[in-house]
Each structure stands twice: as C-alpha cells, then as structure tokens.
Steps between C-alpha positions, in 0.01 A plus 500: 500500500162454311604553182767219538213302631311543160805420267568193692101434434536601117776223508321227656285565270752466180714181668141319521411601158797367312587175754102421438557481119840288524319246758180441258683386253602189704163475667446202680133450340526523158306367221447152451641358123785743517798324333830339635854439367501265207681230575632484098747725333495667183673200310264260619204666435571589148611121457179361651299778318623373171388154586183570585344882421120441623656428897363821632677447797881491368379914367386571837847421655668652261304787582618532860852489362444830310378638814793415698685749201193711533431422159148579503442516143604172427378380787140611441540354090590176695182504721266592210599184259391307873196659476443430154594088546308469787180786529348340801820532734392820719823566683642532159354783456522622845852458459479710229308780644748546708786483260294807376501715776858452600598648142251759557232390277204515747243508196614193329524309871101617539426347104708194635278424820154589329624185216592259776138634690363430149623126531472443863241741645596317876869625500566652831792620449441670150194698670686595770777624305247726281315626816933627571478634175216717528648596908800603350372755266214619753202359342381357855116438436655276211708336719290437706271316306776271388570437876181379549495283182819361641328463863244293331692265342730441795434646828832400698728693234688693734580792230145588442495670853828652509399663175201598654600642795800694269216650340291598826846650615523722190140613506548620866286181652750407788294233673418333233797465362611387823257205497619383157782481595467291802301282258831496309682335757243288653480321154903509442628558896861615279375750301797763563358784294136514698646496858799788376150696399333410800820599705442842332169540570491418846789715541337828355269428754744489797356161568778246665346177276760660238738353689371143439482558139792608457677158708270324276695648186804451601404127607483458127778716391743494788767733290204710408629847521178655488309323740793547747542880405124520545477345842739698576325832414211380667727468837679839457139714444346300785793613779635152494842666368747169671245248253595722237882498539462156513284429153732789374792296592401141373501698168816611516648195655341168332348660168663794361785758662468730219181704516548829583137591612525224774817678645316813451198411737745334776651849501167669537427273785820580677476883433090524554396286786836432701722772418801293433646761252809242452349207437261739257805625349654157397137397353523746314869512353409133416175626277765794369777194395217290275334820427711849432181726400345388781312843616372424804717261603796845450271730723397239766831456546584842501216545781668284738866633445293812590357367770821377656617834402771410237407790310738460259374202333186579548531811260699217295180299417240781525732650207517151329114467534486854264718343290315213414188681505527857440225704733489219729279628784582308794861564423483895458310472837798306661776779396290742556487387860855445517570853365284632803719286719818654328724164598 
C-alpha cells in the first residue's frame, strides 16, 4: 500500500498548490489604495467629464469601470491622464502599477512605481510593491533592500514581513521566515496569507501549533477551502483520521460538494486506516461522478472491490485505470494479482 500512500502525498501536494493560488487572490490583507466600485456609470462620467476635464478623479472612476469589463487598456489610458492632472497623487500611480501587472506588463508597473517614488520618496505602498516586483522575478538581495527602505519609512506595515519571511521560505531559511511571519500577524492579527504559510511550516515540521494557524485562517475566511483542506491534512498525517473526516466533511457540506480530491482522501481514510472498503468505495464513486479520468480514484476503488473480493469489478477499474493511463503501474500490479488469484 505505499505506493498509494505516495500518490495520495503527490496529491496533497497538487490540491494545496492550486486552492493556494485561488485563495490569494481574495486575500484578506491586501494592499492599501487598491480601488472600489465606482459609484458612477459610463453615462455619467462622460457627462461630468465634459463639464469639467482637469477633475482627475471623475478618470479614476471611470477607470474602475473598464476594469469591471477587464478593459485594461482603457483603463490604464484613464489612470495616466490622472496622473498627468494631478502628479503628486501617489495612489494614482499605484493604482496604475497595478493596472500594469494584471495585463501583464510587469516592466511598465516597475517604471510606474519608480515615477510615483520620484514624487513621493515616503510611499509605503509603492516601495513595497517594487520590493514584490523584484521577489517575483527572484532578485531577492534587491528585494530585500526595498523591504528595508519600506521598514524605514513605516515599521508597522504588515506586508514588509510577510514578504520577508516569503523570501526566507524560498531561500531555505525556515525560522526566519517563521518569525516574519508572526511579525505579520502581530501587526495585522487577520493577515490570512501569513498564518496559511505558517500553518505550512509548522506542519512540515510535525509540530501541532499548525493546528492553531490553520483555525486562525479559517477565522478569517470561514468558507476558506484551503485552510479547511489544510487542517485537514494536517489531522489525517498526524493519526487524527475522525478530525479529518470532519474538516473533510465541512467542505463538502457548507462550502463546496463538488471537489473530487476531497472525496478522494475520505476514501483513502476509509480504505487506509479503518478498512471500511464500502464507505471507501462510495468516496470514491463520488470523486469518479465529478471526475471520470480520475486515476487513482479508478484503482483505489478497484483495491477495495478487491479487497471485499468482488473480483469482477475490481478487474473493471484496474482495466479502466490502463485506459486512462496506458502502463499504469499500480493497475498492472492489481490484475496481475487477480490473474494469480484466477477469480
């Protein structure tokens, strides 16, 4: 049973990836000066534009209109005459910067923050946003330096130390990266992001303050699927399996019945640690219905048919398992045992 083990690792490890990305982008500490709705419409903004051009405002609100239609270029032509009217107005340009990198322009949002650093030296949030910059593309001693410039200028910004401990993480310097990020949330107690990381890092290390991290997380995001999934995880590697079935569950029940890889691991609970092949079997069949090239979810379930000696589905998913994916190891290694067994 090891190499199921290892898959259901290798999955973990895929469910956190791709949940992680989908949370961040409604993370619950985000940048200050990051726009709202516009309470105008088009009509009225082209009205009140007419009537007076040199309101720098009325182009800003017509901006976040175009990104409602994720019209970024017009958005971003909007944002520049703003600039132009009024030079001195720093989340202008931040707001610009940003428009930047959303439409993939990460060069013209690093021109954008040096001219609003060229204006107003003191802007927090434009430094921190180029120390990001430089993270994102790897250039950490650069970053860095622009965390500490931000540090400087205001020490209680919580996003200078969750930076800071993402780039201790990257460059392999664990308790460090720890400590900024319990900085994080002692300077913003709901910074989700820093106590998902710090849920992870305590986890790798077996270390049961994950757990506290991760109730932390989902005291900010209560329909946070990752936090929950991740608690979870944390439960079903630590032989708390029943905790598991019961973060599992909340998932299922109050946020989302239709992930497949949440069925999957309630079947691998059932089938590893209890050996409740039926209850395995129905996880699984679930993960099959929202998921029909499920692989492993085909030859788990073929493992307990096997095991409850219903050989002939068993060879039914082991066979479906090749189908899907042709050489299929764990599969071949199923009929091949069944073929010994000559049901």
């Amino acid at each position: 049973m090891n190499k199921i083990f290892y898959l259901f690792i290798a999955l973990f490890a895929f469910l956190i990836s791709s949940c992680g990305s989908e949370q961040r982008n409604t993370n619950q500490s985000p940048e200050k000066n990051q726009a709202v709705d516009s309470v105008y419409n088009f009509d009225e903004l082209a009205f009140l534009i007419r009537k007076d051009p040199h309101d720098a405002k009325l182009f800003v609100e017509r901006a976040k209109l175009y990104v409602k239609q994720n019209n970024f270029e017009e958005a971003i032509n909007d944002i520049e005459i703003a600039t132009k009217i009024d030079s001195l107005n720093s989340s202008y340009y931040i707001h610009l910067a940003d428009l930047y990198l959303k439409s993939g322009k990460s060069g013209k949002s690093k021109e954008t923050l040096e001219r609003c650093l060229k204006f107003n030296p003191q802007t927090v949030e434009a430094m921190h946003r180029l120390a990001n910059l430089y993270f994102y593309v790897r250039e950490y001693t650069k970053s860095m330096e622009w965390l500490n410039k931000t540090q400087e200028a205001d020490h209680n910004y919580a996003q200078i130390y969750f930076t800071k401990g993402m780039i201790y993480k990257e460059t392999g310097d664990t308790s460090m990266a720890i400590r900024n990020f319990q900085i994080a949330v002692e300077k913003e107690p709901d910074y989700y992001d820093s106590y998902i990381l710090l849920g992870l890092l305590y986890a790798d290390k077996k270390d049961s303050l994950a757990i506290a991290y991760y109730q932390n997380a989902i005291r900010i995001i209560p329909t946070s699927i990752e936090a929950h999934y991740n608690l979870a995880m944390f439960y079903q590697l630590n032989a708390y399996e029943n905790r598991a079935i019961h973060e599992y569950s909340i998932i299922l029940n109050e946020i989302d019945s239709l992930q497949p890889n949440i069925y999957f691991n309630l079947g691998y609970i059932y089938m590893q640690y209890s050996n409740e092949y039926k209850k395995a079997i129905t996880n699984y069949t679930n993960a099959i219905r929202l998921n029909e090239t499920y692989v492993p979810a085909y030859y788990n379930r073929g493992y307990c048919y096997e095991q409850l000696r219903i050989y002939n589905l068993a060879r039914k998913d082991y066979k479906k398992s090749l189908e899907i994916a042709e050489n299929y190891e764990l599969a071949i290694e199923g009929l091949n045992r069944l073929d010994r067994l000559n049901p």
